[in-house]
RODO-2510 file (C-alpha; in nm, 4 decimals, decimal comma):
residues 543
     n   res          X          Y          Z
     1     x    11,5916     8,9984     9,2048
     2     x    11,8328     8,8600     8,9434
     3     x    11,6469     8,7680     8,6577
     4     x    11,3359     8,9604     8,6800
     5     x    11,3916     9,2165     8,4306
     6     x    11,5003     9,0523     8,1275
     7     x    11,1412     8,8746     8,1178
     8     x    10,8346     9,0650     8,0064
     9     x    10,5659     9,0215     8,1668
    10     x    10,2911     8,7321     8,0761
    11     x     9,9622     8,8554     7,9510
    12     x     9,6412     8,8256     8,0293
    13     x     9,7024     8,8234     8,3957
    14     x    10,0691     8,9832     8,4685
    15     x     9,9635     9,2804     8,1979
    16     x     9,6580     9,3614     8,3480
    17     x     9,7354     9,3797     8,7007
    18     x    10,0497     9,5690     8,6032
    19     x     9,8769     9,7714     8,3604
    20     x     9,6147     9,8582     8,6754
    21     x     9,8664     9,9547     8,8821
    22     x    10,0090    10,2088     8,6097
    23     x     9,6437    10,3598     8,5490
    24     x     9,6390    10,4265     8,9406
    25     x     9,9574    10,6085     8,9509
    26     x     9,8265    10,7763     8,6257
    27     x     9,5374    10,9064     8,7680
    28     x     9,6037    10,9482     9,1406
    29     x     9,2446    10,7200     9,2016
    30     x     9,3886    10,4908     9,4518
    31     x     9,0537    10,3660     9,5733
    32     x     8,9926    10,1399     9,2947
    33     x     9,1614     9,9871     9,0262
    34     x     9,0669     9,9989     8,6368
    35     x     9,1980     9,8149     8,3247
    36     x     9,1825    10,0200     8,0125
    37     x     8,9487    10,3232     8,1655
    38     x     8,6937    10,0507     8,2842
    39     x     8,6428     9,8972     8,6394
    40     x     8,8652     9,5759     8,7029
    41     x     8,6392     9,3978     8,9307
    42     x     8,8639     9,0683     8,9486
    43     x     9,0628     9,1124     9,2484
    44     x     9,0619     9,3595     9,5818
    45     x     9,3219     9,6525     9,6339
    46     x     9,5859     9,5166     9,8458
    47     x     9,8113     9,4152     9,5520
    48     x     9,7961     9,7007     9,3378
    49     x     9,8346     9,9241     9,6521
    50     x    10,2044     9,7644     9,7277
    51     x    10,2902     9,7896     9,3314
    52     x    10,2142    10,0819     9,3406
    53     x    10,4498    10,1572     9,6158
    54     x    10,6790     9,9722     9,4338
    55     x    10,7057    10,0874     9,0948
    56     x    10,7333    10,4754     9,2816
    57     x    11,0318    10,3149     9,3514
    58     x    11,1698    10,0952     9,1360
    59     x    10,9896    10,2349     8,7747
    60     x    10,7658    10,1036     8,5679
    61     x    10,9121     9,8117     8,4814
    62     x    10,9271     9,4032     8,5190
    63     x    11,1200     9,4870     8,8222
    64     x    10,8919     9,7303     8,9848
    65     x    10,5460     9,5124     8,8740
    66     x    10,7408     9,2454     9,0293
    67     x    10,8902     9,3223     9,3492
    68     x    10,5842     9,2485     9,5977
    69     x    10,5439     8,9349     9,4786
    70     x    10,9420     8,8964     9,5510
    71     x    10,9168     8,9437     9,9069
    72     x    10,5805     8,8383     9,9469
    73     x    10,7401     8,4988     9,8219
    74     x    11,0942     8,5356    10,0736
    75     x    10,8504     8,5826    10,3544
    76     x    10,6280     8,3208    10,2996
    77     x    10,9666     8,1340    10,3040
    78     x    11,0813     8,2782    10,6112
    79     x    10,7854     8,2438    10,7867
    80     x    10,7544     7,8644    10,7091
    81     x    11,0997     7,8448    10,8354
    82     x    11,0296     7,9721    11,1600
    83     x    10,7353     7,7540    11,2848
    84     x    10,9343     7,4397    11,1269
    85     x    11,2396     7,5660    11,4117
    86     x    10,9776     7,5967    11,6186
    87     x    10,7798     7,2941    11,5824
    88     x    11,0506     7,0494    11,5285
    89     x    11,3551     6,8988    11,7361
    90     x    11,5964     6,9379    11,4165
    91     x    11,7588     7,3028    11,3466
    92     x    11,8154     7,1910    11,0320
    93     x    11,3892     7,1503    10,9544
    94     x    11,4204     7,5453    10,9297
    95     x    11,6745     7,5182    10,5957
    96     x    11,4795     7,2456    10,5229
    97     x    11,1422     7,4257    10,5039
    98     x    11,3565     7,7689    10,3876
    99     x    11,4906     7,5657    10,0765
   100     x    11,1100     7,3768    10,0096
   101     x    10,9611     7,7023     9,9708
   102     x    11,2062     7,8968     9,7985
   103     x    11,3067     7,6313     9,4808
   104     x    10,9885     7,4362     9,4264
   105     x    10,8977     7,4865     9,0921
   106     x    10,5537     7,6018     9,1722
   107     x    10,6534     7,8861     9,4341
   108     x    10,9485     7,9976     9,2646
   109     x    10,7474     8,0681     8,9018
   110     x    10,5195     8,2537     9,1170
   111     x    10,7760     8,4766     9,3655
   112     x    10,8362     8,5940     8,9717
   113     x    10,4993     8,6550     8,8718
   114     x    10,3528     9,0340     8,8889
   115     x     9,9782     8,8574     9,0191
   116     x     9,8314     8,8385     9,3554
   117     x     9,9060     8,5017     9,3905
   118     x    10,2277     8,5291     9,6002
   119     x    10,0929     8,8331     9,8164
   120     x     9,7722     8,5545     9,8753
   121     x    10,0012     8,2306     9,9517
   122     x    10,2002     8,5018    10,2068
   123     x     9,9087     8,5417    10,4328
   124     x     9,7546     8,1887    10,3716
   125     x    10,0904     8,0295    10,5001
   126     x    10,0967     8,3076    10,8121
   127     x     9,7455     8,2989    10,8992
   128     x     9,7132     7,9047    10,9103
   129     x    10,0893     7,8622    11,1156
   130     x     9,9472     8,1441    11,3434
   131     x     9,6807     7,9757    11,4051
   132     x     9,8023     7,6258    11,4143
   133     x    10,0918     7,7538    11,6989
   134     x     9,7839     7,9308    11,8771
   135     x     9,5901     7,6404    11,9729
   136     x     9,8943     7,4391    12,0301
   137     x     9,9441     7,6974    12,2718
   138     x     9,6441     7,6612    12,4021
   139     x     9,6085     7,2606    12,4821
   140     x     9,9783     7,2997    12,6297
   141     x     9,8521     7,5527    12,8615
   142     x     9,5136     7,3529    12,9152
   143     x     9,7327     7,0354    12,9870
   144     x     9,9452     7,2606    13,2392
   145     x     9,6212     7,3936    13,4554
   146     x     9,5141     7,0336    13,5045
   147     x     9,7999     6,8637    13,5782
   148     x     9,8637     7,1901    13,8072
   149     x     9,5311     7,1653    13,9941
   150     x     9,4916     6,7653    14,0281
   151     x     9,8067     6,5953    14,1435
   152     x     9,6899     6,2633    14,1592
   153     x    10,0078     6,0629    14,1669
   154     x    10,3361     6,1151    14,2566
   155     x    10,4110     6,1765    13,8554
   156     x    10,1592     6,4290    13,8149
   157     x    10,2917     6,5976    14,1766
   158     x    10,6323     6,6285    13,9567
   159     x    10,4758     6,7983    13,7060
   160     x    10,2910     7,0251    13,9711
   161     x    10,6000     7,0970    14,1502
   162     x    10,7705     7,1686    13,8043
   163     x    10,5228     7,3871    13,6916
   164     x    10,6244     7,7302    13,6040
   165     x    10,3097     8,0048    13,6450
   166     x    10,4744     8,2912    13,4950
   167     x    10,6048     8,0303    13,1839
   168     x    10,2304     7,9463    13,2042
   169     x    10,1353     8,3190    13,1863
   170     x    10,3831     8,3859    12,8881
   171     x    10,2585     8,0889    12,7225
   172     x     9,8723     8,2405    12,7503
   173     x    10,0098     8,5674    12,5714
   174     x    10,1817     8,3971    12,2978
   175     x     9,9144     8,1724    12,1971
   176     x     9,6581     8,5071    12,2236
   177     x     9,8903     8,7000    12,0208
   178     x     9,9229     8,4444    11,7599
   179     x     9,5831     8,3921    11,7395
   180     x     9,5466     8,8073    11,6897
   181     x     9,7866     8,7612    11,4324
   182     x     9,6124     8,4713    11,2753
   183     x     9,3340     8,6748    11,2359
   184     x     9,4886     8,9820    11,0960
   185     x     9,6642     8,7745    10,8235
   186     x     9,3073     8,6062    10,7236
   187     x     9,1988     8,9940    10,6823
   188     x     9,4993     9,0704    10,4638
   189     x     9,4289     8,7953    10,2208
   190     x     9,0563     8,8599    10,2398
   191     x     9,2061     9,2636    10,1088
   192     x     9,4264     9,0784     9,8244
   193     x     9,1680     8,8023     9,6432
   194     x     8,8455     8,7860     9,8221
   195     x     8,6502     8,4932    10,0305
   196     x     8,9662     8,2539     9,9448
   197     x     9,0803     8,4235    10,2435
   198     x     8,8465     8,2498    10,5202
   199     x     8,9005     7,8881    10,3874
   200     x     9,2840     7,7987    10,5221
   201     x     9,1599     7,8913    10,8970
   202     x     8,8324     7,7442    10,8156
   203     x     9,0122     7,4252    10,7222
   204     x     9,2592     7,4291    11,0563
   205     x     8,9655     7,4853    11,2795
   206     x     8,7169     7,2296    11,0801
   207     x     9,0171     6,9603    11,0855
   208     x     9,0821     6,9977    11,4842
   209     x     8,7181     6,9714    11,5512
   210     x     8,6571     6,6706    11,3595
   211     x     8,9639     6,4484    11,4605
   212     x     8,9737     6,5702    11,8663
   213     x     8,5514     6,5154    11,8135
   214     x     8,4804     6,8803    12,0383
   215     x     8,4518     7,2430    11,9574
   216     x     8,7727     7,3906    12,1535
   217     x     8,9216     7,4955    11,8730
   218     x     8,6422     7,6456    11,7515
   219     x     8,5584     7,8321    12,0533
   220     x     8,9367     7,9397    12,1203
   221     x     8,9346     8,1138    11,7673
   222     x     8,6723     8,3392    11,8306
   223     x     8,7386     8,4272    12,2163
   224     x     8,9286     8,7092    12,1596
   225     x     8,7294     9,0434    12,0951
   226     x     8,9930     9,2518    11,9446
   227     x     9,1117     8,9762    11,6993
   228     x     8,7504     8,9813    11,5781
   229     x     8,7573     9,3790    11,5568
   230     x     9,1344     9,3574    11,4227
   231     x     8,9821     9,1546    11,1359
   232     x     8,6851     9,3845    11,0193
   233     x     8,8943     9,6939    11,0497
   234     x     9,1248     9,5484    10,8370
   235     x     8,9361     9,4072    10,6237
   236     x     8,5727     9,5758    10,5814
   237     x     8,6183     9,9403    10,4873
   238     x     8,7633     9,8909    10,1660
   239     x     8,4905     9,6371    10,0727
   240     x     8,1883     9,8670    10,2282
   241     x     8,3995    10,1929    10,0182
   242     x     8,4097     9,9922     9,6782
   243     x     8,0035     9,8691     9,7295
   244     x     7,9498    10,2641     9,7749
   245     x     8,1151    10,3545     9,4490
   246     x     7,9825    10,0909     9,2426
   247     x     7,7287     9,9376     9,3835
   248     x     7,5570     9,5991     9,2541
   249     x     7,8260     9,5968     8,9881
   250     x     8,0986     9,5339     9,2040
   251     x     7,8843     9,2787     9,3856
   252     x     7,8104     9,1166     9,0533
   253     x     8,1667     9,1338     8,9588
   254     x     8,4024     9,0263     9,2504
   255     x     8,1927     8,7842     9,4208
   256     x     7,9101     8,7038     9,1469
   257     x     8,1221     8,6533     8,8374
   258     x     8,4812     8,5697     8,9979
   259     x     8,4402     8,3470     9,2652
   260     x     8,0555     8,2019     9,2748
   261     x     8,0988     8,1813     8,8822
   262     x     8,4345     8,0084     8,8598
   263     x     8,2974     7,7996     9,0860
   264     x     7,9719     7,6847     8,9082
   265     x     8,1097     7,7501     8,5233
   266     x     8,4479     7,6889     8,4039
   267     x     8,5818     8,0342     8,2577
   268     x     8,7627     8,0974     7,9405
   269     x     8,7766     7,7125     7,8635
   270     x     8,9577     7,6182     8,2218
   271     x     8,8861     7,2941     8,2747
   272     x     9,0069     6,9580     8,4316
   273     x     8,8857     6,6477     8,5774
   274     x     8,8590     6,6242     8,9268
   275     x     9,2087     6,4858     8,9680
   276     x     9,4087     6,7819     8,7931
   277     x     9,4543     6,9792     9,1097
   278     x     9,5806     6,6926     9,2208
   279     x     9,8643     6,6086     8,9653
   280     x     9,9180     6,9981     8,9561
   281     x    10,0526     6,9548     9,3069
   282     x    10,2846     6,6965     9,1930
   283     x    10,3579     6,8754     8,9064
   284     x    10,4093     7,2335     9,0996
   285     x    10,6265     7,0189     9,3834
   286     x    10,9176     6,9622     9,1433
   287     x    11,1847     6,8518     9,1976
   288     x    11,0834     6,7641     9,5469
   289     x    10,7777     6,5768     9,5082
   290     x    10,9256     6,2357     9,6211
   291     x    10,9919     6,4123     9,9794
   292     x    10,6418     6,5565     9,9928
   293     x    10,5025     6,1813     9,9465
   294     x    10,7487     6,0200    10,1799
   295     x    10,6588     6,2912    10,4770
   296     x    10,2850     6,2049    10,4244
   297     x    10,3284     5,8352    10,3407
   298     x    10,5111     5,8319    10,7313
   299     x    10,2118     5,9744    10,9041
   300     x     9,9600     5,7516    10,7859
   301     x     9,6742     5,7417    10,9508
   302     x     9,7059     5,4892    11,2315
   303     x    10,0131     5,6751    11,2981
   304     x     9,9047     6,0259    11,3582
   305     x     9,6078     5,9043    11,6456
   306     x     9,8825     5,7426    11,8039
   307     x    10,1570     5,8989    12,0300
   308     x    10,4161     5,6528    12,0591
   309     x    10,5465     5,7694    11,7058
   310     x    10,4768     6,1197    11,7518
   311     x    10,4982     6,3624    12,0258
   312     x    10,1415     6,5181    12,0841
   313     x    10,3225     6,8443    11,9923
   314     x    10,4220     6,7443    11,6451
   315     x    10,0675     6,5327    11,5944
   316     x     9,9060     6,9246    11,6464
   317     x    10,1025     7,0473    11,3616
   318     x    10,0614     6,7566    11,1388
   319     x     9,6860     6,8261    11,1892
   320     x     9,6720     7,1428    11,1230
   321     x     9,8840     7,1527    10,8693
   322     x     9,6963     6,8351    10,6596
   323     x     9,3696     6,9940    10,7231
   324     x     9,5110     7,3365    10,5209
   325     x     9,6124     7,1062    10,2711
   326     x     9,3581     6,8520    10,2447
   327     x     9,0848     7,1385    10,2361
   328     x     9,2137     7,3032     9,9617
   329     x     9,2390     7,0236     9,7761
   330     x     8,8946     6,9278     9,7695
   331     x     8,7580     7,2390     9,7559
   332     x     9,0093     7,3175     9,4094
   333     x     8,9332     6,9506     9,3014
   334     x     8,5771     7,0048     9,3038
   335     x     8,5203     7,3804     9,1230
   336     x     8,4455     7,3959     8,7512
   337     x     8,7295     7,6330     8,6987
   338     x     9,0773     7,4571     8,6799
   339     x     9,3925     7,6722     8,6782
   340     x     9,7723     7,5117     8,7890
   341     x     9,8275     7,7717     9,0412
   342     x     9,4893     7,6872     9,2259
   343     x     9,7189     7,3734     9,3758
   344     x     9,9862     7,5885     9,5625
   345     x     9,7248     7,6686     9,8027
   346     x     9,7936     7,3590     9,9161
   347     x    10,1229     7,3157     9,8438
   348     x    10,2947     7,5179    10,0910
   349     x    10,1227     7,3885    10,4057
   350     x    10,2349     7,0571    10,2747
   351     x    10,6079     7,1629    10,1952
   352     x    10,6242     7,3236    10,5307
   353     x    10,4851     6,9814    10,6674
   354     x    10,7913     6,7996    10,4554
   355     x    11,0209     6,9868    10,6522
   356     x    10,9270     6,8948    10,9849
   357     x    10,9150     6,4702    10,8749
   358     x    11,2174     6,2735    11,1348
   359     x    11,4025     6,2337    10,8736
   360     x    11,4623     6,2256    10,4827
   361     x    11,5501     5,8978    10,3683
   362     x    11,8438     5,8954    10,1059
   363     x    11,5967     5,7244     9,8398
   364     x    11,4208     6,0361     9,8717
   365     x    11,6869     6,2753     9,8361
   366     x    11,8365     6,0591     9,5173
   367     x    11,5319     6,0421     9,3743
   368     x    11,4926     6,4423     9,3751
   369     x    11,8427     6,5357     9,2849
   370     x    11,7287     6,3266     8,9984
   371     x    11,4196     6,4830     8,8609
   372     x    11,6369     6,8037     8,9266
   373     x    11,9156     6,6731     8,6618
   374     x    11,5932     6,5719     8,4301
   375     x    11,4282     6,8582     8,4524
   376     x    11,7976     7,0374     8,4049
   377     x    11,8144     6,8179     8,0519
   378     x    11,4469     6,9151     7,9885
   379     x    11,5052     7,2971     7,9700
   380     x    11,8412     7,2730     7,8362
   381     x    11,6671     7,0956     7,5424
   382     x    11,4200     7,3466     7,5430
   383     x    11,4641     7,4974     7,1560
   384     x    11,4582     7,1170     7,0106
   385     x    11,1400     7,0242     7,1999
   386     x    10,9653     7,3468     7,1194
   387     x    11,0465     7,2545     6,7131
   388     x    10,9169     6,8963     6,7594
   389     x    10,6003     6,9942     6,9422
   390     x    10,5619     7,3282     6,6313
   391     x    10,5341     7,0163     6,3978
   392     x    10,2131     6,8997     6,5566
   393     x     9,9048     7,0288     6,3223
   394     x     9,6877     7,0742     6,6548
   395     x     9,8983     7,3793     6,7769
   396     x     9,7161     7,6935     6,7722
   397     x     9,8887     7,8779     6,4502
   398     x     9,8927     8,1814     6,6558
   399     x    10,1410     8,0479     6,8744
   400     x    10,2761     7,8257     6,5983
   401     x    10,4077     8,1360     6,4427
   402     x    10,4718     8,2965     6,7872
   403     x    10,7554     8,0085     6,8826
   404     x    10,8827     7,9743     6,4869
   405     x    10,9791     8,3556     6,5069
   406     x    11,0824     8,3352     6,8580
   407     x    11,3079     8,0141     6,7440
   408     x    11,4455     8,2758     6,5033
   409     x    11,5313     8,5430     6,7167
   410     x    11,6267     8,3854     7,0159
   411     x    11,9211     8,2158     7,0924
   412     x    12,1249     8,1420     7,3652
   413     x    12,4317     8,2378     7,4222
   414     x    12,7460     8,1891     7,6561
   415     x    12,5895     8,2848     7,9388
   416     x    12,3128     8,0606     7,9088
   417     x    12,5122     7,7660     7,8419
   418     x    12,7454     7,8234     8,1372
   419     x    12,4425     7,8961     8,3998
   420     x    12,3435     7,5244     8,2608
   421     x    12,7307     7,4088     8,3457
   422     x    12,6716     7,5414     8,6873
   423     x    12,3667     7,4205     8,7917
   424     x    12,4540     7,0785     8,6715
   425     x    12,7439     7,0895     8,8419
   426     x    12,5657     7,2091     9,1653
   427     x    12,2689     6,9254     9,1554
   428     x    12,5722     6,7036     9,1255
   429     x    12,7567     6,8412     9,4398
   430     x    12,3870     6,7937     9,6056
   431     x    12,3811     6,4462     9,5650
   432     x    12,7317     6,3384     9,6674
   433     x    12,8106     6,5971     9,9664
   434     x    12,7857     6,4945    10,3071
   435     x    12,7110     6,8132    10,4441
   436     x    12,3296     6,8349    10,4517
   437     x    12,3541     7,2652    10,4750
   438     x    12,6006     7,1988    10,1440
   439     x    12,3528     6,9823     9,9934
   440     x    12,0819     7,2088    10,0615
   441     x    12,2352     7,5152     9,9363
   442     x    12,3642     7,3592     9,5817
   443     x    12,0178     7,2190     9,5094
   444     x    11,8611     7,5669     9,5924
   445     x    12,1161     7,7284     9,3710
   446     x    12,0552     7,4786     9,1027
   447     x    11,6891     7,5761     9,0926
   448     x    11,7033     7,9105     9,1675
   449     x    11,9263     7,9584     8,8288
   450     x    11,7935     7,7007     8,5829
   451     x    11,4328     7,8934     8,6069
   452     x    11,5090     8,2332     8,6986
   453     x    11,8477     8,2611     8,4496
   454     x    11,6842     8,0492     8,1554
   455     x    11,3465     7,9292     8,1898
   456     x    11,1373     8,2100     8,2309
   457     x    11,3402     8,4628     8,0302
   458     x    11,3444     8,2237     7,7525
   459     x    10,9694     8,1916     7,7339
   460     x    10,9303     8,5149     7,8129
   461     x    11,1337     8,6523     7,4875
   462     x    10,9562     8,3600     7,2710
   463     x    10,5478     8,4202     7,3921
   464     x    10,5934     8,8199     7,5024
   465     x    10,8980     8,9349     7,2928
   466     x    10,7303     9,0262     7,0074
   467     x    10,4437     9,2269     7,1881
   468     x    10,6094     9,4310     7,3785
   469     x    10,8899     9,5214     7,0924
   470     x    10,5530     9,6173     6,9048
   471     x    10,3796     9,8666     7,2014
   472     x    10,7394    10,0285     7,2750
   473     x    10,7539    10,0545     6,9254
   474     x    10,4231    10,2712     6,9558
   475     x    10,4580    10,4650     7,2668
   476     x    10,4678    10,7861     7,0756
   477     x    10,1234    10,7660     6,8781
   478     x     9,7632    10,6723     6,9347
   479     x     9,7238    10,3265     6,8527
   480     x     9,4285    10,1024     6,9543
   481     x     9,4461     9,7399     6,9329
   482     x     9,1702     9,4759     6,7625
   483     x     9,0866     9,1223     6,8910
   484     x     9,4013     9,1118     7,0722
   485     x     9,3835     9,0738     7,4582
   486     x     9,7212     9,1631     7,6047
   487     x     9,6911     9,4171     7,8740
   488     x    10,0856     9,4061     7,8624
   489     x    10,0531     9,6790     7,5233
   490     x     9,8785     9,9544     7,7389
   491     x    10,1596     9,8980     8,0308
   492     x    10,4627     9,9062     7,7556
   493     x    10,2781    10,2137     7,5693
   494     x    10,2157    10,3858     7,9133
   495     x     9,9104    10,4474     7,7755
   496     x     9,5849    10,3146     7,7293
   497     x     9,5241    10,1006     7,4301
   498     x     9,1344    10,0791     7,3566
   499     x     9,0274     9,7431     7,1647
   500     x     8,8245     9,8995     6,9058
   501     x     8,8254     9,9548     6,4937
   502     x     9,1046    10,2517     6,4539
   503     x     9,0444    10,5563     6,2940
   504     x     9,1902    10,7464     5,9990
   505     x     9,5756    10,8258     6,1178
   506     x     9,5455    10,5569     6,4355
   507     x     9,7612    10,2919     6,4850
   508     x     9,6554     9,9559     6,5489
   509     x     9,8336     9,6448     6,6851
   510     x     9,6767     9,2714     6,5706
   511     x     9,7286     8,8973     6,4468
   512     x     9,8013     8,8664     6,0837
   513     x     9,5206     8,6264     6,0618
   514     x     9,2770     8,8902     6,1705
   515     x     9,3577     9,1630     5,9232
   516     x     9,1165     9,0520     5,6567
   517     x     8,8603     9,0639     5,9297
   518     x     8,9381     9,4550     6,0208
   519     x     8,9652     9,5604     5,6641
   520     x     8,5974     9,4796     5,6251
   521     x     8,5329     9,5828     5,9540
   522     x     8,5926     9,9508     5,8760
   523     x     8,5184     9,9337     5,5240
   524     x     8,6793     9,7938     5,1607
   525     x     8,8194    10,1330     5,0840
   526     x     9,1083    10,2198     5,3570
   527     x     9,4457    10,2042     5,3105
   528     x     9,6810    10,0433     5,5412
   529     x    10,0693    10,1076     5,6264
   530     x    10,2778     9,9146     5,7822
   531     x    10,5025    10,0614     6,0572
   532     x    10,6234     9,7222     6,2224
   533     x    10,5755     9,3117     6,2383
   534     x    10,6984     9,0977     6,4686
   535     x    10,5871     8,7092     6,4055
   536     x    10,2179     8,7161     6,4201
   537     x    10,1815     9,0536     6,5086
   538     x    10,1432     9,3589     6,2573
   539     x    10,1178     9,7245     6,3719
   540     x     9,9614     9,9162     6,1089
   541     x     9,8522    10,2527     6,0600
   542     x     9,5139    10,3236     5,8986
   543     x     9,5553    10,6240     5,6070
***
């Protein structure tokens, strides 16, 4: 939690699902969600229902907007910590996994981001290790009955005699109930961003099919009746309730314009080649991505079909886990619309894989306590580089002015410079200390503080300072905003900020460079005042 408030939220997307929420609560409407009076059509319910339960409790605030996302992140962290005790010989795969998840760069920015995404990556991680620990259920139990029922040799007439039935009963169960909650999971992330939903258990099921060459996995994931009712009374009613209210539009909206169009047409100038995704995992990995590689460079191929390196046990994770992983990354690879978070969904099955590898070499360990230091140099050199890149003429001057008044205004102190002290001092105990739950532990800490104590409230103050000193500033008067999207103003107003021309006595909130453009707009005769500035921002009253 430490950290959260002193950042403002992001806009577009943290302001507008925040700003949702708020209108909700406002209004009492908990059915659907709307941004600025009008129907927000970009995501289901689920997330707004559980910030709205959690800025009844904690305000509105960063903290409150936040908070789901928070545990939603800790419990994708748990859970991956789990199935790695579970699925590996080593207690120590469990910190392992624990740490992966917690302090990669990727996760961490978004356990601190008031979107969907975390809530999403929750049920993505459950559903697929659910489902993966189902069907290894399964073929342990199918190996049982066989060797039970055909003792052909005095080996297998060991096994038969060593056969438990009521083990082989309470294996049955568990793989059934993890399958039920496999299911459920897929429904929950179907409630928080749509179709996204069915792909990670698509991809488990698809990848088992294709590398054991039969449909048993295929048929075990729909044998059970109530999983399949579980799942559509989860997941339909709010679905068949919205296409009641709204019709074709909500059609049109979720499913036409936000996922079949982001698919086909890259939106709002998102855009990549087919390898971003790609590098964005590497990128969204740090400072671990030398571990991810090694785990996957040991399992090559010719490795994973054989069993004399791996137990068949760990070869049923591995494939499941790489068929999560590799899935998404084609399928995210291959859509028009690029964004950097699209490559955490598969990320985590591949950090949870990490975690389960025999071992991690010390190459690999040095060579991510040393990115860690790097990227410890790169932030604490964060004001110099953000002057240097200012000087470069192809900077938007929106944000050129944005970072030269943030440069201005924000400056670190004491505290910053001794949370740098520490978590150098931390990634240096990490590399040298022989205790692997000591080396864990200071590298976590190191992360956990260089982005949650400086980076984000940094950027934060520099990109969202001045916007939300501007719509606190205005709380107490109608004020309207003009070619400015930032969903943050309505949240920080607690009121609704239309974008349209303001009228005689309104307030309105835009970029310097677009006040010629709204003095012809309404007309060469008004008369301006000006109540506040902040950088590139100007609120203004029209007389």
């Amino acid at each position: 939690m430490l950290g959260m408030g002193t950042t403002p939220l992001f806009d577009v997307d943290e302001g507008a699902f925040s700003e949702a929420t708020r209108e909700m609560l406002e209004s009492g409407d908990f059915g659907f969600t709307f941004l600025n009076g009008k129907p927000r059509f970009d995501k289901p319910i689920l997330v707004y229902w559980l910030q709205a339960l959690s800025m009844s409790m904690f305000g509105l605030s960063e903290v409150g907007a936040r908070m789901p996302s928070l545990v939603a992140g800790i419990a994708s962290a748990w859970i991956a910590a789990r199935f790695a005790l579970i699925w590996s010989t080593r207690p120590e795969s469990a910190l392992i996994a624990f740490t992966l998840v917690c302090s990669c760069f990727g996760p961490l920015v978004m356990r601190h981001a008031a979107t969907a995404d975390a809530l999403l990556y929750l049920w993505l991680t459950a559903c697929s290790c659910c489902l993966i620990e189902s069907i290894r259920l399964r073929e342990s139990q199918d190996l049982s009955a066989t060797s039970f029922a055909s003792p052909n040799d005095s080996a297998s007439a060991e096994t038969t005699w060593s056969a438990d039935p009521t083990a082989s009963a309470d294996s049955a169960w568990s793989a059934r109930g993890y399958l039920r909650a496999a299911w459920i999971c897929s429904a929950l992330a179907l409630l928080t961003k749509g179709l996204i939903g069915l792909l990670a258990p698509a991809f488990v099921v698809l990848g088992y099919c294709l590398v054991r060459l039969n449909l048993d996995a295929l048929r075990w994931s729909f044998s059970d009746a109530r999983a399949c009712l579980a799942w559509i009374a989860v997941s339909l009613p709010w679905y068949a309730y919205a296409y009641w209210r709204f019709s074709n539009d909500f059609l049109q909206g979720l499913f036409g314009k936000h996922h079949f169009g982001r698919t086909m047409q890259a939106m709002e100038g998102h855009t990549g080649s087919w390898f971003y995704t790609l590098a964005m995992l590497f990128v969204l990995s740090l400072p671990f991505t030398p571990m991810l590689i090694s785990s996957v460079w040991r399992l090559r191929p010719q490795r994973l079909a054989g069993s004399d390196r791996l137990d068949k046990g760990l070869s049923t994770q591995a494939l499941g886990l790489l068929s999560h992983s590799l899935g998404m990354l084609i399928v995210f690879s291959v859509v028009a619309t690029k964004l950097p978070h699209y490559a955490m969904y598969a990320l985590l099955p591949m950090l949870t894989f990490a975690a389960l590898s025999p071992q991690i070499s010390r190459t690999s360990w040095l060579s991510a306590c040393a990115i860690g230091l790097l990227m410890l140099v790169a932030i604490a050199a964060l004001h110099p580089i953000l002057v240097f890149t200012n000087q470069n003429s192809s900077v938007n001057p929106f944000y050129r002015t944005l970072i030269e008044h943030g440069l201005s205004h924000v400056s670190w102190g004491i505290t910053e410079q001794l949370i740098l002290v520490i978590c150098f001092g931390s990634l240096c105990l990490a590399s040298f200390s022989k205790s692997q739950l000591d080396r864990w532990l200071y590298f976590g800490l190191a992360m956990q503080m260089l982005v949650c104590f400086v980076l984000l409230p940094t950027l934060g103050q520099l990109l969202q300072g001045p916007i939300k000193a501007l719509a606190q500033g205005a709380r107490q008067e109608v004020t309207v905003s003009y070619q400015l999207r930032a969903p943050s103003i309505s949240f920080y107003r607690e009121a609704v900020t239309d974008e349209r021309l303001p009228q005689v006595g309104e307030q309105v909130i835009l970029r310097v460079t677009d006040f010629a453009d709204l003095h012809r707009a309404v007309g060469g005769g008004a008369q301006w005042v000006l109540v506040d500035g902040a950088g590139p921002l100007l609120l203004l009253r029209r007389q």
